[in-house]
C-alpha positions in Angstrom: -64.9 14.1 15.4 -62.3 16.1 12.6 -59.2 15.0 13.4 -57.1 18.3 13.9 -54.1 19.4 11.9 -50.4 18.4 12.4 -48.6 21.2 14.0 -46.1 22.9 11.6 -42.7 22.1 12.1 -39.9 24.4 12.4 -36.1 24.1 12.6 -34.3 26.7 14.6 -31.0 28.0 12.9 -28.7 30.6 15.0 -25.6 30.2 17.0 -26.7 32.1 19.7 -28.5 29.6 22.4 -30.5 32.4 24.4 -31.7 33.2 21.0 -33.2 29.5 20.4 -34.4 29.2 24.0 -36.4 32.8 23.5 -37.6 31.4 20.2 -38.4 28.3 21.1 -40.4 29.6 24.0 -42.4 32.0 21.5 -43.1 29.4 18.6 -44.3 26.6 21.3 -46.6 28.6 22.8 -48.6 28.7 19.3 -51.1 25.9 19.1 -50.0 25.1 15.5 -46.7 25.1 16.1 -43.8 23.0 17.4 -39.9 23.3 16.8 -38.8 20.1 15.4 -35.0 21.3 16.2 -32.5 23.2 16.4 -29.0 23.9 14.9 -25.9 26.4 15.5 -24.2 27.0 12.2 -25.1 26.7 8.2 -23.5 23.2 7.4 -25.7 21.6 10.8 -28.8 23.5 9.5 -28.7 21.7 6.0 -27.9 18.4 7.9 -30.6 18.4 10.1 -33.4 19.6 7.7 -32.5 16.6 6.0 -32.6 14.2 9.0 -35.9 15.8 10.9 -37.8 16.9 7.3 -38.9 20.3 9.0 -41.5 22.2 7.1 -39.8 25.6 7.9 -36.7 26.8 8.7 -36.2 29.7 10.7 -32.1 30.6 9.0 -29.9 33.2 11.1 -27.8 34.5 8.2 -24.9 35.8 10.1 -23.6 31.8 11.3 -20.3 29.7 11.7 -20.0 27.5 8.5 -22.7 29.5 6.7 -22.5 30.5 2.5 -26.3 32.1 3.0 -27.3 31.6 -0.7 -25.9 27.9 -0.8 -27.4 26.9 2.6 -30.9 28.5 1.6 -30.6 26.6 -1.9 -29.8 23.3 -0.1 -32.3 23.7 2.6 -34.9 24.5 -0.2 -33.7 21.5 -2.6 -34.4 19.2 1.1 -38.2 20.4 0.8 -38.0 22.4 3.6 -38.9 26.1 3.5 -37.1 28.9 4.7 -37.6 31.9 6.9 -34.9 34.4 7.8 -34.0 35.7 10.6 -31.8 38.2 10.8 -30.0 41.5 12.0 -29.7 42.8 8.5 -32.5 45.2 7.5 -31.4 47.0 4.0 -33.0 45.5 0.8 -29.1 43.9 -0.8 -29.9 41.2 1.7 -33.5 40.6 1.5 -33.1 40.1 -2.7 -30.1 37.8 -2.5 -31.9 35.9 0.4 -35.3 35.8 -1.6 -33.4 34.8 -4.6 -31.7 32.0 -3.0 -35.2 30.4 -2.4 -36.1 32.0 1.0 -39.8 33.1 0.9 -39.4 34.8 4.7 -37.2 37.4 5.7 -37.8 38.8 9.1 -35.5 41.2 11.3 -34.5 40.5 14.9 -35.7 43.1 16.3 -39.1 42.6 14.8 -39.3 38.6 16.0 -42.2 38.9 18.5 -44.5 40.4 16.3 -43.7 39.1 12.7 -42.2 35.7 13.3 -44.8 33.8 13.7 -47.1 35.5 11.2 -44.0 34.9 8.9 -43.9 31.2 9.6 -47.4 30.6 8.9 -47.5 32.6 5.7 -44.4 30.8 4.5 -45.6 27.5 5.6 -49.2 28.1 3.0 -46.6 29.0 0.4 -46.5 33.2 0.6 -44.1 35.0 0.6 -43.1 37.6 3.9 -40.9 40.2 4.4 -40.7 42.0 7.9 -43.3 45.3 7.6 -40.7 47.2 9.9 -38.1 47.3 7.3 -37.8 50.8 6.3 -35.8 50.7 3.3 -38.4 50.4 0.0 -37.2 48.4 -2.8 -36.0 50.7 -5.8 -37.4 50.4 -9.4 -34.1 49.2 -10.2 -34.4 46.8 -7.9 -38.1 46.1 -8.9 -37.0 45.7 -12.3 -34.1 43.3 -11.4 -36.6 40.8 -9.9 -39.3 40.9 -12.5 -36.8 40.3 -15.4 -34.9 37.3 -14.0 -36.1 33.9 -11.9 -35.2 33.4 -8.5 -32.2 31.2 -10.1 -30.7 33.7 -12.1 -31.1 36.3 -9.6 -28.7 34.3 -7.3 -26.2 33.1 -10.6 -26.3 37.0 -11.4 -24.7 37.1 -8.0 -22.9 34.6 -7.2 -21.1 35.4 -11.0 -19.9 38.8 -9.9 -18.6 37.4 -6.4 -16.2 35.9 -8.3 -17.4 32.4 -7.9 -16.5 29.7 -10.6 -19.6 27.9 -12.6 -18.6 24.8 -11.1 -18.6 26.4 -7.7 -22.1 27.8 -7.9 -23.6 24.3 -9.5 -22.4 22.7 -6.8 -24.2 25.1 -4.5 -27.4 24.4 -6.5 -27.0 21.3 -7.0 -27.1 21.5 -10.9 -24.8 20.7 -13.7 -22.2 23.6 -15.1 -24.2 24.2 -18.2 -27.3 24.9 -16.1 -25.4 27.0 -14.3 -24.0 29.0 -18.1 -27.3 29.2 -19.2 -28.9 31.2 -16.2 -25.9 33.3 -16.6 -26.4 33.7 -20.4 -30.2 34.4 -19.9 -29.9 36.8 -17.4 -26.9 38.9 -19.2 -29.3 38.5 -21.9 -32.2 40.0 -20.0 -30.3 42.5 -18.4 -28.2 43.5 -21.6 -25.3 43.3 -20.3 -22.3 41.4 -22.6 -19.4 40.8 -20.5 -18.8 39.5 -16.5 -17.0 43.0 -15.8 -20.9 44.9 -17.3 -22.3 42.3 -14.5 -20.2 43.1 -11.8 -20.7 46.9 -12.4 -24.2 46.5 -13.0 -24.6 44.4 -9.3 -22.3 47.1 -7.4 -24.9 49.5 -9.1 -27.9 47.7 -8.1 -26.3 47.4 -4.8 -26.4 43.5 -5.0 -23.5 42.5 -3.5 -20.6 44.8 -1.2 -17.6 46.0 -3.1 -15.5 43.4 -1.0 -17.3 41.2 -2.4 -15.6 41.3 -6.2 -12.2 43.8 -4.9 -11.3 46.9 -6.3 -10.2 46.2 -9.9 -13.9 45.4 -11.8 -12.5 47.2 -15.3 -11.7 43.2 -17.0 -13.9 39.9 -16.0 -11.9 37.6 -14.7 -11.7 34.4 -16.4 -12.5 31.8 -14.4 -15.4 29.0 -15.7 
């Protein structure tokens, strides 16, 4: 007799505990499924995908105690993979999560249809984003992701938020001269010589909000 396949295990992310009960409810009523857990803001998320060794993830992006990027690099660095779930539908937030290492992004409202297709996709290694998006990715935007890695994509990112290298290889868990040369390849790759030609070029490319960086993007600030 074939012995039959271990279940797929998923961690529950989101502060909002009808949300986890609905969720719960959907993804243990699939057969291959079972939630391993659940958690109620970014910093418990990473601690218990360590502790339970989840295969999935299912990340609310809007938490308490939640840097999106970081928490999808850390999860990913655990092993675990990640799937978000969120209210956000434009494509800013689907690159930067993607970039981070998330291979599922899946809107709310969509959840009862594309969640569980999502976590079995992303469990088998594929990527998913949510069909019901309506916003296409620009060739800009096309561009962007072709040219650089996942890793540079976020440096190119976190870089024009204003974070310091030692605050973003801390994030990734990588030294501060890792973290320089993602940011040298991708200026590189992009053209673009100077941290005010990045931050203009991510407000263009609608990669980050302009609260992000602040008003005054005319001289990089230098900070290392």
């Amino acid at each position: 007799m074939t012995a039959s396949r271990p279940r797929i295990r998923v961690l529950l992310a989101d502060d909002h505990a009808v949300l986890r009960a609905g969720l719960r409810l959907l993804i243990e009523s699939q057969p291959d499924l079972t939630v391993a857990g659940e958690a109620s803001d970014g910093a418990e998320a990473v601690r218990k995908t360590q502790a339970l060794k989840p295969d999935i993830v299912v990340l609310d992006l809007a938490m308490p105690r939640n840097q999106p990027s970081a928490t999808i690099a850390q999860i990913t660095r655990l092993g675990a993979r990640v799937v978000v779930l969120t209210m956000h539908d434009d494509r800013a937030y689907i690159d930067s999560a993607m970039a981070a290492g998330a291979l599922g992004y899946v809107v709310k409202t969509a959840a009862d249809t594309e969640l569980i297709a999502a976590i079995r996709a992303v469990s088998g290694g594929r990527e998913f984003v949510d069909a019901t998006r309506k916003e296409p990715e620009s060739r800009a935007g096309r561009r962007f992701r072709s040219l650089l890695s996942p890793r540079e994509q976020l440096v190119v990112r976190q870089v024009a938020r204003g974070h310091t290298n030692r605050e973003i290889a801390a994030s990734l868990g990588v030294s501060e001269k890792t973290v320089e040369t993602f940011r040298a390849r991708a200026c590189k790759k992009l053209g673009l010589a100077s941290r005010a030609e990045l931050v203009r070029y991510a407000l263009r490319m609608r990669l980050l909000d302009a609260e992000d960086v602040g008003t005054d993007v005319s001289e990089p600030r230098v900070r290392s």
